[in-house]
C-alpha positions as CSV (number, residue, x, y, z in Angstrom):
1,X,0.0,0.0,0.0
2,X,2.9,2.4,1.0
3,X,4.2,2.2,-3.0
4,X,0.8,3.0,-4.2
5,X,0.8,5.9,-2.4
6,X,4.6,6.9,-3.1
7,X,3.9,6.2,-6.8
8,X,0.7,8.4,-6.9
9,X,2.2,11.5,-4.9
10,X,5.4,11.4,-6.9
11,X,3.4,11.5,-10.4
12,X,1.2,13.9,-8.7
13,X,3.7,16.6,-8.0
14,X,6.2,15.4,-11.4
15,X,2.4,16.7,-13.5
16,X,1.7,19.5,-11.2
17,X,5.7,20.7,-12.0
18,X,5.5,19.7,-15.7
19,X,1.8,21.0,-16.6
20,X,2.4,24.6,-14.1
21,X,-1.4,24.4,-13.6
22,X,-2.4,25.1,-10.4
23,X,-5.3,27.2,-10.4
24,X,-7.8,25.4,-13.1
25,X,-10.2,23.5,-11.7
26,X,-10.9,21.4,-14.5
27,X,-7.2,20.6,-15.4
28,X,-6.6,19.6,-12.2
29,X,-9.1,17.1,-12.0
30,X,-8.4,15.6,-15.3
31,X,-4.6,15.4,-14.0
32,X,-5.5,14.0,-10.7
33,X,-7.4,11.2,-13.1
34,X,-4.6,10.3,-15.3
35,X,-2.3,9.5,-11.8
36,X,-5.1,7.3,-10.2
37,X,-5.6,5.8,-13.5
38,X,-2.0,5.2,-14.1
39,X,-1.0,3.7,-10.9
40,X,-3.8,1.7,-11.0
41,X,-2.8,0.0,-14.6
42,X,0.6,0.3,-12.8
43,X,-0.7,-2.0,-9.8
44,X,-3.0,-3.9,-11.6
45,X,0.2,-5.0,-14.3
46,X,2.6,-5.8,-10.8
47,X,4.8,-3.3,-11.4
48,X,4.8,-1.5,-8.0
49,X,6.9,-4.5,-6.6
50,X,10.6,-4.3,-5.1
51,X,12.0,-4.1,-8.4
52,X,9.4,-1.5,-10.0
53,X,9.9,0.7,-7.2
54,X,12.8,0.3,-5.6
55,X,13.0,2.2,-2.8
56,X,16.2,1.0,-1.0
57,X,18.1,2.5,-3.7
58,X,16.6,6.2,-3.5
59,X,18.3,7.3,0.1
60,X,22.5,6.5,-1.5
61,X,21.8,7.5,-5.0
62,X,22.1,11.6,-5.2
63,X,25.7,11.1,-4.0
64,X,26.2,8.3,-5.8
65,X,25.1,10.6,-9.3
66,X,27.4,13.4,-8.0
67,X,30.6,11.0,-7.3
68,X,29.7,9.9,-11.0
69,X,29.3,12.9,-12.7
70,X,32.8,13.5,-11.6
71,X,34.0,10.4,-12.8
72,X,31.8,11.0,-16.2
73,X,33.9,14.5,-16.7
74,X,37.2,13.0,-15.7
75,X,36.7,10.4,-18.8
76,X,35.3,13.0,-21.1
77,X,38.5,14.6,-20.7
78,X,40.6,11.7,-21.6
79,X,38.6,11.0,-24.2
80,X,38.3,14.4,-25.9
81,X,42.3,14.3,-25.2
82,X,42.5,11.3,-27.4
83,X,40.2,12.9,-30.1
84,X,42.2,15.4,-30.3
85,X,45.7,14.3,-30.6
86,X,47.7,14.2,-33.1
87,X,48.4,10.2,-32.8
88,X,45.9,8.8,-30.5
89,X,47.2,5.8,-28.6
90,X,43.9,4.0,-28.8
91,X,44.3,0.2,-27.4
92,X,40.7,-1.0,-27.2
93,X,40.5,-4.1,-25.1
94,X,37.8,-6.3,-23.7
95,X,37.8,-7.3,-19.9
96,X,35.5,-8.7,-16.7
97,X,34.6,-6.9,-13.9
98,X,32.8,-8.4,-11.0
99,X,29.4,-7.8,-10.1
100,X,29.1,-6.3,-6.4
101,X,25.1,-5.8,-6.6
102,X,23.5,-8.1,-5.5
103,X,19.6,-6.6,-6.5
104,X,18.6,-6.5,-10.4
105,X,18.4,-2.4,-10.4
106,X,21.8,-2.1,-8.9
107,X,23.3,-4.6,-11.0
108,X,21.7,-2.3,-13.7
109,X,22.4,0.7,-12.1
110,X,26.2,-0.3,-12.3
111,X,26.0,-1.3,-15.7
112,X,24.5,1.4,-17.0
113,X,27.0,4.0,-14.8
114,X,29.8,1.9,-16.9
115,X,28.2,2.8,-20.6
116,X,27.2,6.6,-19.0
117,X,31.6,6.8,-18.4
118,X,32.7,7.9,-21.9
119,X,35.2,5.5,-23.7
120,X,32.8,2.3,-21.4
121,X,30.7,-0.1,-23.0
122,X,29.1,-3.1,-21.0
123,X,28.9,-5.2,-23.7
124,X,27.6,-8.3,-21.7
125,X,26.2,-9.0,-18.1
126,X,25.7,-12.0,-16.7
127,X,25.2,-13.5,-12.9
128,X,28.6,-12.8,-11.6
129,X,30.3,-10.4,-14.1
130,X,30.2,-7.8,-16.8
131,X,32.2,-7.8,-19.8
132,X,33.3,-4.3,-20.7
133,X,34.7,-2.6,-23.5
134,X,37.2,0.2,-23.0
135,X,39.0,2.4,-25.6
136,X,41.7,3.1,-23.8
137,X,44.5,1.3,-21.5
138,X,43.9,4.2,-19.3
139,X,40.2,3.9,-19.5
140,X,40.5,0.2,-18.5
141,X,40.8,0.6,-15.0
142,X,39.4,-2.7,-13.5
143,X,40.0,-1.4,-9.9
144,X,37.9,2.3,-10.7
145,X,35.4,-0.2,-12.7
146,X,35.7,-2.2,-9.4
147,X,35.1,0.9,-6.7
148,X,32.2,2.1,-8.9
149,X,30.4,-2.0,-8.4
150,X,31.4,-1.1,-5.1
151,X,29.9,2.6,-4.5
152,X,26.1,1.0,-6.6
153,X,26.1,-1.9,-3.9
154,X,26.6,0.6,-0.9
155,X,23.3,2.9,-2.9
156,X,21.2,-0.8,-2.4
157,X,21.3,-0.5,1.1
158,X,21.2,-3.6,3.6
């Protein structure tokens, strides 16, 4: 029950800050019936489980996105580097990593943070591991690859 009502407030106020209307009567009405109508459908298909909503993940991920979207700018600059030199010493090359999550969105979460990095691809995941593409040696930092598994598990909480 405590989803339904997560869901339905958080689609409430994500319309009321997308639409900006506040004071029509009837556009509020029709908007309150499109979020009781869509977390109903959203119920009644069983997506409000762990998974759909996962709500252990919410409380480590903002500094999660910020120690990211460091790391993202750090490898934008290595890469632009290599775009731009004269001779590039590209040395793409395939490697594992381990996967510390243990939960399907944090194993996603960390897969997904690999391909956000630029010059990462996860190319495959599988129960234990994800195979990873990197364009550079210096890119292909198994241990950084390693820390960031390590930062998504902390986000899943216990």
């Amino acid at each position: 029950m405590g989803r339904i009502i997560i869901t339905g407030l958080t689609l409430a106020a994500i319309w009321l800050l997308l639409s900006g209307y506040f004071d029509h009567p009837l556009l509020l009405v029709l908007g309150a019936a499109s979020v009781i109508l869509s977390v109903f459908l959203s119920h009644r298909a069983g997506m409000l489980d762990q998974e759909g909503v996962p709500g252990g993940v919410f409380p480590g991920i903002v500094p999660y996105m910020g120690w990211l979207t460091f790391e993202i700018g750090k490898a934008n600059i290595e890469v632009a580097r290599q775009a731009l030199a004269i001779t590039p010493t590209l040395s793409p090359k395939m490697f594992t990593v381990p996967i510390p999550p243990k939960s399907t969105v944090g194993q996603v979460i960390f897969a997904n943070s690999i391909t956000l990095t630029p010059g990462t691809v996860s190319v495959s995941l599988n129960e234990d591991h994800i195979l990873v593409h990197a364009l550079t040696e210096e890119l292909a930092d198994i241990a950084a690859i390693a820390d960031m598994g390590a930062r998504v598990a902390k986000t899943e909480g216990p």
